[in-house]
Each structure stands twice: as structure tokens, then as C-alpha cells.
DRENSEPA-566201 format. One line per 5 residues: number of its first residue (from 1); their letters; for each residue x, y, z of C-alpha. Coordinates in Angstrom, 1 decimal. Layout:
<sites>
NUM = a = X Y Z; ...
</sites>
This chain:
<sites>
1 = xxxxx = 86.0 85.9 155.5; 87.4 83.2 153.2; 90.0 81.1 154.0; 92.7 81.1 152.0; 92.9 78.2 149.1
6 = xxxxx = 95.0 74.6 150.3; 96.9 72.6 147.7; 94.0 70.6 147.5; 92.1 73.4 146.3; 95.0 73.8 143.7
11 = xxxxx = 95.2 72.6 139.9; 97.4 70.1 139.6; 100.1 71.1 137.3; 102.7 69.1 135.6; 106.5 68.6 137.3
16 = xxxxx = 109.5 70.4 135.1; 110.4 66.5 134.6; 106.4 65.7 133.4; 106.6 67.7 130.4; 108.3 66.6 127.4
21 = xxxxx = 108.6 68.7 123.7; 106.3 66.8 122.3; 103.5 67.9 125.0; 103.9 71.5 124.1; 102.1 73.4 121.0
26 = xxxxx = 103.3 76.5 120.4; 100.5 79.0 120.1; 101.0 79.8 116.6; 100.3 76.5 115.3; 97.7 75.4 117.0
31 = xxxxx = 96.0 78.7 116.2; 96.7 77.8 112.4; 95.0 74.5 113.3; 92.2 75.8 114.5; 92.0 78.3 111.7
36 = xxxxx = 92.4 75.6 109.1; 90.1 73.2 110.8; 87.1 76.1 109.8; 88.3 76.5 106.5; 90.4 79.7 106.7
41 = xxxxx = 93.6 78.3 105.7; 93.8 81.3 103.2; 94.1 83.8 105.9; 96.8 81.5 107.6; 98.8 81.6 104.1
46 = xxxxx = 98.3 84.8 104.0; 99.2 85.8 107.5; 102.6 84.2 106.9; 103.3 85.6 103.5; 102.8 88.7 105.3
51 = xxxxx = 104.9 88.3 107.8; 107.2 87.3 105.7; 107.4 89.8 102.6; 109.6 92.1 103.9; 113.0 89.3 104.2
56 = xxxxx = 111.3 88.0 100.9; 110.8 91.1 98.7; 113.5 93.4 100.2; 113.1 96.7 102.2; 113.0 98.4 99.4
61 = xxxxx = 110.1 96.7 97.5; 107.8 95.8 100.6; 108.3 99.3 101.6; 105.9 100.3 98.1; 104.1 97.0 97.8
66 = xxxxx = 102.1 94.9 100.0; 99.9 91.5 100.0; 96.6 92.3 100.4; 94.6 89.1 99.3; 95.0 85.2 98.5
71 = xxxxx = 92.5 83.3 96.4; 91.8 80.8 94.1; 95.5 80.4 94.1; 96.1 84.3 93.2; 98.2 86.2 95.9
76 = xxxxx = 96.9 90.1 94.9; 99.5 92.9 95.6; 98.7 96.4 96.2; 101.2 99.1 95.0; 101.1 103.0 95.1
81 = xxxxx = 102.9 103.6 91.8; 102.8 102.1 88.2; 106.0 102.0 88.0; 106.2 99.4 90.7; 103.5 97.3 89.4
86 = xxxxx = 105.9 96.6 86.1; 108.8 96.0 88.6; 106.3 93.4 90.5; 105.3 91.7 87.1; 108.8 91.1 86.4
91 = xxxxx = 110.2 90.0 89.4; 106.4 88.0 90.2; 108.0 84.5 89.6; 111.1 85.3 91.9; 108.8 86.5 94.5
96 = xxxxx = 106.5 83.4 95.0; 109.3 81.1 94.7; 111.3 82.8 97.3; 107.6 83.2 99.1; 107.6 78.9 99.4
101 = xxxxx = 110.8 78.7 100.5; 110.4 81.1 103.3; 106.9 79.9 104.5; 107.8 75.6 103.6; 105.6 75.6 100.4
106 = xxxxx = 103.6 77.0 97.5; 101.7 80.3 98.1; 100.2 80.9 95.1; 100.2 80.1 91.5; 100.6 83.6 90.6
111 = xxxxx = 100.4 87.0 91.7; 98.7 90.1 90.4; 99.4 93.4 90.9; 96.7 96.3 92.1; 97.5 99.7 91.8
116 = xxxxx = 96.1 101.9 94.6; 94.9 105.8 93.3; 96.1 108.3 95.6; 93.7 110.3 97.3; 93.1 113.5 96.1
121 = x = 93.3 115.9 98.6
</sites>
């Protein structure tokens, strides 16, 4: 049988008055760190364009078009309808500057559209 552990046998872990804000990383960025320190910062853009399309684009718009890829300073946008696509080409310039705003700087340099055939079936 084991005897139960003694402080000693504890981690040592910081007093509420030992920690200070500038101690803590939130998660999020130090995963983007890490992310960027291996030379994926396109999929951190990307993640946060993401998350922020809907607020950016509208309920309406995100609802029929979606990010889907970021490169070589192209964000690529899927939509299920031409129709959409034109409405995307017009309103692209809006989009990536309201895009930088949301996520604190330039996405893209532009943004093409893609438009995805319906299955048949």
C-alpha cells in the first residue's frame, strides 16, 4: 500500500499574489506562436478570418460563402451559387478591409471566388 503523497511530494505552485498578467499566455496565442514559429502562419490567418467571417460578411453572406484557403496573399472563397460569386466580386474590397480591422491587420491582397458544383444526386 502506498502512502498517501506529503506537500513535499507536491509541485510547488505559485501564490494568487505570485502571479501577475504579464505571467499568463492565453492559450490561443501561444498556440499561434507556436504555429508561426514552424511556418504555418497562413493557417493562423486563416483560422481567424474564419472565425471571424460571419460578424465580417453578415449572416446572410457567410451563410452561402465561406474561406476556404489563404496564399500567396489570395484569401480563396467557396460559394454554392454564381450568383453569389458576382455579389462576392463586388463587395471583395469591403470584405478584406473589414477582414483587417476585425483580425488587427491585412489578410490578403485579394480574394477570389470558387464556385462549388452541386452534387448530382
Amino acid at each position: 500500500m502506498t502512502a498517501p503523497p506529503t506537500d513535499r511530494d507536491r509541485p510547488h505552485l505559485p501564490e494568487d499574489d505570485d502571479v501577475t498578467d504579464q505571467a499568463v499566455t492565453p492559450i490561443g496565442d501561444a498556440m499561434a506562436t507556436l504555429l508561426r514559429s514552424r511556418g504555418l502562419g497562413a493557417t493562423v490567418v486563416l483560422a481567424e478570418v474564419m472565425s471571424a467571417w460571419e460578424r465580417v460578411a453578415g449572416p446572410e453572406l457567410a451563410a452561402r460563402v465561406r474561406p476556404v484557403s489563404l496564399r500567396h496573399g489570395e484569401l480563396v472563397c467557396e460559394v454554392d451559387d454564381p450568383a453569389w460569386a458576382t455579389q462576392v466580386r463586388l463587395l471583395s474590397e469591403m470584405l478584406l478591409g473589414r477582414l483587417a480591422d476585425e483580425v488587427g491587420g491585412k489578410v490578403a491582397d485579394r480574394l477570389s471566388i470558387h464556385v462549388k458544383r452541386r452534387s448530382e444526386g
